[in-house]
N, C-alpha and C positions, 0 to 999 in steps of 0.2 A: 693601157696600151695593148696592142695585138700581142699575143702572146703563147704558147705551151703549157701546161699543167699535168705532175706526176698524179695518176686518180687511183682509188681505194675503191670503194665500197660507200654508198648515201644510204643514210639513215633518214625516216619518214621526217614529216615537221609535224608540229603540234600546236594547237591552239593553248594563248597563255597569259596572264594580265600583266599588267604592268605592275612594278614594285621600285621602293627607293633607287635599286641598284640597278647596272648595269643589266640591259636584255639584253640577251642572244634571239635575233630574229630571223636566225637562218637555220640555226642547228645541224647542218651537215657536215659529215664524218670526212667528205672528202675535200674538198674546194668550195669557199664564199667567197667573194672580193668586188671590190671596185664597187661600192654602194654607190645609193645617189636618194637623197629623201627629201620628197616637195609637201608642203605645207596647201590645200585649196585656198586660199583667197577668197571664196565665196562660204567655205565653210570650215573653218580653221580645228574642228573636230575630225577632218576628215585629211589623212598624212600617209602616204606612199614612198614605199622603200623599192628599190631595184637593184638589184647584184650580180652578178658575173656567180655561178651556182652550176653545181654540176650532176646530169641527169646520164643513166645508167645508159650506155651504147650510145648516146646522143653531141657526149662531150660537152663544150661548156655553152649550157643557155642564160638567156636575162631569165630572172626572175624575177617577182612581183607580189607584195603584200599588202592589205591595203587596211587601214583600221579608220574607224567611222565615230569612236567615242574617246580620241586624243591621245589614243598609245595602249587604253589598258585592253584592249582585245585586238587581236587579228584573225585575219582571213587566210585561209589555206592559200599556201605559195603557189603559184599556180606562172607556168613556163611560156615565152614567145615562140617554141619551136624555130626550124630554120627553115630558110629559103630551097635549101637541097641537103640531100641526106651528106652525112662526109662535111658538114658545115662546121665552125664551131664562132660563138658571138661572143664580143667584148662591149666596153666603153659603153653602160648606160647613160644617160641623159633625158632629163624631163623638163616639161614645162606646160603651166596652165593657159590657156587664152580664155579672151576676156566672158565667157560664155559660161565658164567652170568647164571644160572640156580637157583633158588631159592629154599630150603628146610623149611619146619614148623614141628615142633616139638610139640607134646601138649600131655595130658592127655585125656582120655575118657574113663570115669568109673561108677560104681553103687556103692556106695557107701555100700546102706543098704545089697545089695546080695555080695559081696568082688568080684565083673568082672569085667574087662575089663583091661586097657594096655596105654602104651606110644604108639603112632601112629604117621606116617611121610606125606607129601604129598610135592608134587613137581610139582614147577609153572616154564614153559619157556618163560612167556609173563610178566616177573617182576611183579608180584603177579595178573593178570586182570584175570586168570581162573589157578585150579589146577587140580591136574590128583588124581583119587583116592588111598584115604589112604594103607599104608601098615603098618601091624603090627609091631615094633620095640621090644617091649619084656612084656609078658603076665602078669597079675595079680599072677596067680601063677604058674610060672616061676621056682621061687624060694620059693616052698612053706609055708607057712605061714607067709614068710616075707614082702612083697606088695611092689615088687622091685622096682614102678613104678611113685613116687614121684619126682615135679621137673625136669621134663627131659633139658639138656642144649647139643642144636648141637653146631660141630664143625665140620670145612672139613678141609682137605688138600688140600689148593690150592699153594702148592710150585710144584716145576720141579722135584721135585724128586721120585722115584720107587714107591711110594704111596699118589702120588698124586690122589685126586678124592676119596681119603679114609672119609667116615664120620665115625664119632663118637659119638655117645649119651649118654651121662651120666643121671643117675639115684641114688635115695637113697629109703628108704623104708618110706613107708606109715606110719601115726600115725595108732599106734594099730598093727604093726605088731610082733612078737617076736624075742626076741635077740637071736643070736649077732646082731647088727647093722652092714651093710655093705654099702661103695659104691662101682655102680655098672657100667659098661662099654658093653654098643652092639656098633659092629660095622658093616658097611655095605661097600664091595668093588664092588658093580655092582650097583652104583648110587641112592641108595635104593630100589633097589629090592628086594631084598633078606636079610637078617641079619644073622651077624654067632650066636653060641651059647654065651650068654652072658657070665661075667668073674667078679670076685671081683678084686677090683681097690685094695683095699689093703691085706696086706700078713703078713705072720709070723714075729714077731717082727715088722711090721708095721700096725698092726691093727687099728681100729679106732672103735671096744670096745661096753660094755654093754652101758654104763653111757648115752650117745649122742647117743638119739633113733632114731635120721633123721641125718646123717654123709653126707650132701650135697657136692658133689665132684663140681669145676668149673675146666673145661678144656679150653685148648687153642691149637692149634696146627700154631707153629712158621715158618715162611717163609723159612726154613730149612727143612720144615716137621715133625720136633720133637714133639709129642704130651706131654704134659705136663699138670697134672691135681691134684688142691690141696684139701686136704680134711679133714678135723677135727678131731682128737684122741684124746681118754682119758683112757689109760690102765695103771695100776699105776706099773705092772710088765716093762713095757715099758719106763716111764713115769710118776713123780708124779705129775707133775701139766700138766693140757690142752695143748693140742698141733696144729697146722697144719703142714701137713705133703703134702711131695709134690712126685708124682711117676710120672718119665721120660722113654718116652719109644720111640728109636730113629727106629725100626722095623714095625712098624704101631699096637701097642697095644700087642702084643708078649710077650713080656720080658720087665719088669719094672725094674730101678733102682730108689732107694727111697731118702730122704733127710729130713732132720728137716727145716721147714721156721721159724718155733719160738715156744718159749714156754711160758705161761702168764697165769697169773689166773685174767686179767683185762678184761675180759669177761663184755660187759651192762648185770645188771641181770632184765634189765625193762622186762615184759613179752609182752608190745606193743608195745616196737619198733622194725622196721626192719631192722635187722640185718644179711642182707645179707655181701656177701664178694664177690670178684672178681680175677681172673689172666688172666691179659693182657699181648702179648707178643709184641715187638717194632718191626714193618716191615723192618727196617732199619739195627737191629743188633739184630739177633734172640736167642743171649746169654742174650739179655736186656730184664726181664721181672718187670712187678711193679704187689705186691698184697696188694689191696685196701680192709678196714675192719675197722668194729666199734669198739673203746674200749674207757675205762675209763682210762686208762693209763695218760692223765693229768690231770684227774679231773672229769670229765662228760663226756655222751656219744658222741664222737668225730671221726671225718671223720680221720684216718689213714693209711698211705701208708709203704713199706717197699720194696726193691729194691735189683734187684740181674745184676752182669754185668755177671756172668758166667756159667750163663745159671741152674744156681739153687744150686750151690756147698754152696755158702754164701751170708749172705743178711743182708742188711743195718741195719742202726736200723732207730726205728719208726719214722715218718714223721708226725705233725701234718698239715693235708690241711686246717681245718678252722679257717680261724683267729682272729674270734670274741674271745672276753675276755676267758682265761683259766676258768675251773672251776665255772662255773659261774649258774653252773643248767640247761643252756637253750641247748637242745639234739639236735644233728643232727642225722639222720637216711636218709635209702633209698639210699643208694649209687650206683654211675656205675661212669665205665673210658670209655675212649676210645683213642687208637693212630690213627693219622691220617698215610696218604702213607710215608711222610720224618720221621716221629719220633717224633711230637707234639704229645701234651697228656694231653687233658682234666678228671678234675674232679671233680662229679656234685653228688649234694645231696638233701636233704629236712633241711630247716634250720631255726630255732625258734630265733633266736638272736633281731628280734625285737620285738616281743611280751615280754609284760611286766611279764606274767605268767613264768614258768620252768615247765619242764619235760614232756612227751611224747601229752601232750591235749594241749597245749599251741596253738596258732597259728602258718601259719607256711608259709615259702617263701622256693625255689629252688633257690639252689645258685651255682656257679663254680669257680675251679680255672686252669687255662691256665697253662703250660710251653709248651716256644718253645723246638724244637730240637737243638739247639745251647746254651739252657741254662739248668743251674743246679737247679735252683728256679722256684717257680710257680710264677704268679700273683699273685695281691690282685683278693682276692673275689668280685664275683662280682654277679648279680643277672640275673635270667631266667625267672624268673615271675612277671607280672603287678600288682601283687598287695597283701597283707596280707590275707590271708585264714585263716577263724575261727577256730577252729576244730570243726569236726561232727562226732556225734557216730556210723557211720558207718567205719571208721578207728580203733576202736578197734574189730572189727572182724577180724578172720586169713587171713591178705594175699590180703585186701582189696585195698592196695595202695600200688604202685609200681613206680620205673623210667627207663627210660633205654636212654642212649643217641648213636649216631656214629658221627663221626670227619670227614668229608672226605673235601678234599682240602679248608680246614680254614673257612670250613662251620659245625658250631653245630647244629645236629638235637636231638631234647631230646622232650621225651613224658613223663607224669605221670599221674597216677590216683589222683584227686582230687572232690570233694565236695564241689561247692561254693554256698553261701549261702544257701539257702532251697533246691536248684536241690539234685539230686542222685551224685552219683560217677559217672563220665565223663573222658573221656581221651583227655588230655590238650599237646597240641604241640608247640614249637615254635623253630623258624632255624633262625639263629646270625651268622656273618662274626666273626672270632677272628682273631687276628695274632700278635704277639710278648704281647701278656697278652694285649688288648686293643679290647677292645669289639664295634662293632657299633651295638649300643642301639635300633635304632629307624629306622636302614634300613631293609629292605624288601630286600632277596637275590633271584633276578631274573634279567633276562637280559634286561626286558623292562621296567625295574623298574623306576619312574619318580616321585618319594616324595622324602621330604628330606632327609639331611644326618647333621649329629651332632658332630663337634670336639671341642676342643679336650677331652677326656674320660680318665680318669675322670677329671674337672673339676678341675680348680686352681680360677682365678680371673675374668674367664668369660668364655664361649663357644657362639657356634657360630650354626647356623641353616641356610642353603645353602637348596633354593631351588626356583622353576621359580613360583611355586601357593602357595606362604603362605596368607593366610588369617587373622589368628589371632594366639598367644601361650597365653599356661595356665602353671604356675610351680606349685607344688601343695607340700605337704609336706605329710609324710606317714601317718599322720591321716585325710588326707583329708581338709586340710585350705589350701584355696587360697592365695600363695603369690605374684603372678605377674599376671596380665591380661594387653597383649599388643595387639593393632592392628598393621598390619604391611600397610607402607604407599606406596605399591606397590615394595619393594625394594626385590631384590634376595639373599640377606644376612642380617641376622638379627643377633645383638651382644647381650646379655645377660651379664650383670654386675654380679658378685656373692660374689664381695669382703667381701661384707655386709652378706652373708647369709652362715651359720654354717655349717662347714663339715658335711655329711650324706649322705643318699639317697633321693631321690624326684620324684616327677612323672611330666614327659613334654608329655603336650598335644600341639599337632601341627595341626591347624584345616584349607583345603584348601578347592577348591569350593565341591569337591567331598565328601572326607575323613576326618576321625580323627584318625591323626596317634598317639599315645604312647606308651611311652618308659621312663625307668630308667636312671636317669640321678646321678652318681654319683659326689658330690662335695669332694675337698680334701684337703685345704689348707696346 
């Protein structure tokens, strides 16, 4: 979200490879946030991070990394600049069309004077240089309402009469006046040009005084169906809150509308992130899932709800995390993603081991799998090396974000975190999954040569395959040593666990070079 940031001093970035653990792909001493990381579809080697980053006298720009051999190098960060000096940019957002062509979406504004706008730019070299910005839709646009919050791309890259269609969505700024609207630009000449923008919602579909920021998320389905859901609360409409969904099969034209649900289980935390999402399934573009926070069984919780027919009706609630109901301890931060067959990951921020509840607790990134051949997800299971404290930079607006993509049984997911004393950093890590079974501790690259760890999660032993083990450490989540083995030259090492308690653990695998770790879930 538009926002303020107290700023220090930035430290340069450095070129770095990938390893089991968590990257830092930002490294600056002052401000990272609000990541955003796309996956090419034309060449799944090739994966782009964007963040809210901050540059010396210039305040906050997007930035951009781009790595070309699946995570284990990158490219020097390199900045959008702004529109006018006194600028400062939020809310990235990307997307590919169907060419391999890249787009970036973001804010660049002045806050204290009400200028500036959503801006686009387009990279043909998988994010390594981009072409300059083009306006998307103005500050006042729509006057007094500050159309220009959150912007979310979307393209058409289906085979049909609009394909190469994007679409930008927008809500209003805080401080603007009601009604509250979302809003829709779109562009048919690859962003050049933008038509005149349009409210996403209509007569009897309003989305009302009450909900001052009515954030729309779009999606447009391998059919080319653009579909975009957006939040309502007009009690002539509707007495209790709503999502609302408007489908438009013309390229944004003519909308038909639909109810996704109605709930007054709304988190009323005012820190957490409470974003929502609509994914559409590549496979069957009737199939969408929309992923959102609610208190619906107790505490604030990762829930999903499901439509086969393309949005006429939809499931009831799904809860994804499956730590204890009601329990106090809040997930926030959510995002999905499907991969090319129809898997679908979903990943969050997740407090279940921290001893504290509610929104300052400590706090782990967790996920859960389903294949495409199955109707259940996974067990939960974890993305991050390790408990993060909380830092008082997380109760500022908008400071911490995730975002994942899926692409052929490889998760790539970013978020903004805070470890120990550093700043706010943007933290990466890319995981094989396939039928809910996660590889922990491999490194996804072709010349990959550390070990590998089955089976996951763990019953009465696992097992550690590789040609350089040196030594392993199991360690337990507060940090006590429970095993220290050397290994006596052998390529397979067996680990006993019968004796040791179902949970999670931390395996260090240490050879002449490296120290690789990873989460080792046990299950008896």
């Amino acid at each position: 979200m538009i926002m303020r940031y107290i700023l220090l001093i930035l430290c340069p970035l450095q070129m770095f490879c990938l390893n089991a653990q968590n990257i830092n792909v930002s490294g600056g001493s002052v401000f990272d946030g609000e990541p955003f990381v796309i996956v090419n579809p034309q060449n799944p080697q090739n994966i782009v991070i964007a963040w809210m980053g901050y540059k010396w006298l210039n305040k906050i720009v997007i930035k951009c990394r781009s790595s070309f051999d699946g995570g284990d190098s990158w490219s020097q960060a390199i900045d959008m600049g702004h529109a006018q000096e006194g600028f400062t940019s939020a809310d990235p957002s990307m997307a590919f069309d169907k060419n391999g062509d890249l787009f970036l979406t973001y804010v660049d504004y002045n806050k204290e004077d009400a200028v500036g706008g959503v801006f686009i730019r387009k990279s043909e070299d998988g994010g390594l240089s981009w072409q300059q910005q083009v306006k998307v839709i103005d500050m006042d646009d729509d006057p007094a309402k500050k159309p220009i919050d959150r912007p979310w791309v979307a393209i058409d890259t289906s085979d049909g009469v609009y394909q190469g269609n994007i679409y930008v969505t927008t809500m209003n700024a805080k401080g603007a006046q009601a009604q509250f609207h979302p809003y829709l630009s779109r562009s048919f000449d690859g962003g050049q040009t933008w038509q005149p923008w349009r409210f996403i919602d209509d007569i009897d579909w309003y989305s009302g005084n009450i909900i001052m920021q009515p954030m729309p998320t779009p999606i447009v389905s391998s059919q080319g169906r653009l579909s975009i859901i957006y939040p309502s609360w007009v009690f002539t409409q509707n007495f209790l809150p709503q999502y609302l969904m408007a489908n438009s099969t013309d390229g944004g034209d003519i909308f038909t509308y639909n109810t996704v649900f109605e709930s007054d289980q709304g988190v009323s935390d005012s820190l957490a992130k409470k974003g929502y999402l609509i994914k559409s399934n590549p496979v069957d573009p009737q199939n969408m899932v929309f992923v959102y926070l609610s208190k619906q069984f107790g505490d604030a919780d990762v829930v999903l709800v499901e439509t086969s027919d393309g949005g006429d009706s939809w499931s009831d609630a799904l809860r994804i995390n499956d730590d204890e109901a009601a329990s106090g301890k809040m997930q926030d931060m959510l995002w999905a993603s499907y991969d090319f067959d129809g898997d679908l990951i979903v990943c969050w921020r997740d407090r279940r081991n921290s001893p504290d509840t509610g929104y300052v607790a400590a706090s782990e990134f967790y996920a859960a799998f389903r294949d495409k051949d199955s109707v259940s997800f996974s067990s939960n299971f974890s993305l991050s090396d390790s408990i993060i404290s909380y830092h008082d930079i997380l109760s500022l607006s908008g400071n911490d974000f995730m975002c994942i993509d899926l692409k052929n049984d490889t998760l790539n997911a970013v978020w903004g975190e805070a470890r120990g004393d550093q700043s706010l950093n943007i933290w990466f890590q890319r995981m094989d999954v396939g039928d809910g079974i996660v590889s922990l501790i491999r490194k996804i690259a072709d010349e990959y040569e550390g070990p590998s760890v089955y089976p996951v999660p763990a019953d009465n032993y696992f097992k550690i395959e590789s040609t350089n083990i040196n030594s392993i450490q199991l360690y337990d989540m507060n940090g006590n040593l429970l095993l220290n083995r050397a290994n006596a030259g052998e390529e397979m090492m067996k680990v006993d666990t019968k004796d040791i308690e179902s949970g999670v653990y931390v395996l260090k695998v240490y050879s002449a070079k490296k120290i690789y770790s990873a989460k080792i879930i046990i299950k008896h």
